[in-house]
C-alpha positions, 0 to 999 in steps of 0.5 A, a space after each residue: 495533506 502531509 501535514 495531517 497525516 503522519 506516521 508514527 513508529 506505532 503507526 507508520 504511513 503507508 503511501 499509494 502511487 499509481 500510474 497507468 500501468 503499475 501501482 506502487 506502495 510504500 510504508 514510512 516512518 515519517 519520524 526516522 524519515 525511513 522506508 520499512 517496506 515497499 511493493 509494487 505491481 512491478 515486482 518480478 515476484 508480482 508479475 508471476 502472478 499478474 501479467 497487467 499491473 494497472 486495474 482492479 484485480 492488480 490492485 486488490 491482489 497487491 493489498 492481499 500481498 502488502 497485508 502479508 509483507 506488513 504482518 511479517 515485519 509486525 505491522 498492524 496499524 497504519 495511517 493510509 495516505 492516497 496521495 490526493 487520487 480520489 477513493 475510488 477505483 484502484 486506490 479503493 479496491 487496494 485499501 478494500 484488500 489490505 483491510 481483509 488482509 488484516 491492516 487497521 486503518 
């Protein structure tokens, strides 16, 4: 899957990890190999406003905030890499947040 997607300065990669308990998010320029922004249901800021970071409402108030974060840092566009988990779920309830967050992907 990392040989087709691929982010680009114009349009970095934005990559889902998800455990039991937490969801995690990173956004790449895999062409510096840098990372321009991370989140996570395990952030103390993220905690205030969630207790429980592993469901559907977590997931989708992460993508609220990572739509915020990207546009602070003048990120639109980006490529979305689900990291092999299915589109279904948490991953889709994040994708679904960031999208009306402003994110185009």
């Amino acid at each position: 899957m990392r040989k087709r997607v691929v982010g680009t300065p114009q349009q970095p990669r934005l990559i889902v990890r998800r455990s039991l308990k937490n969801l995690f998010i990173q956004i790449i320029d895999d062409t510096k190999g840098a990372t321009l922004m991370s989140a996570s249901t395990a952030d103390k800021d993220f905690k205030q406003r969630s207790a429980y970071g592993g469901n559907i409402k977590a997931a989708s108030m992460l993508g609220e905030v990572v739509a915020e974060k990207a546009k602070t840092k003048k990120i639109s566009c980006i490529v979305f890499d689900r990291g092999g988990y299915d589109y279904h779920g948490r991953i889709k309830a994040f994708a679904e947040a960031a999208r009306k967050g402003g994110l185009e992907f």
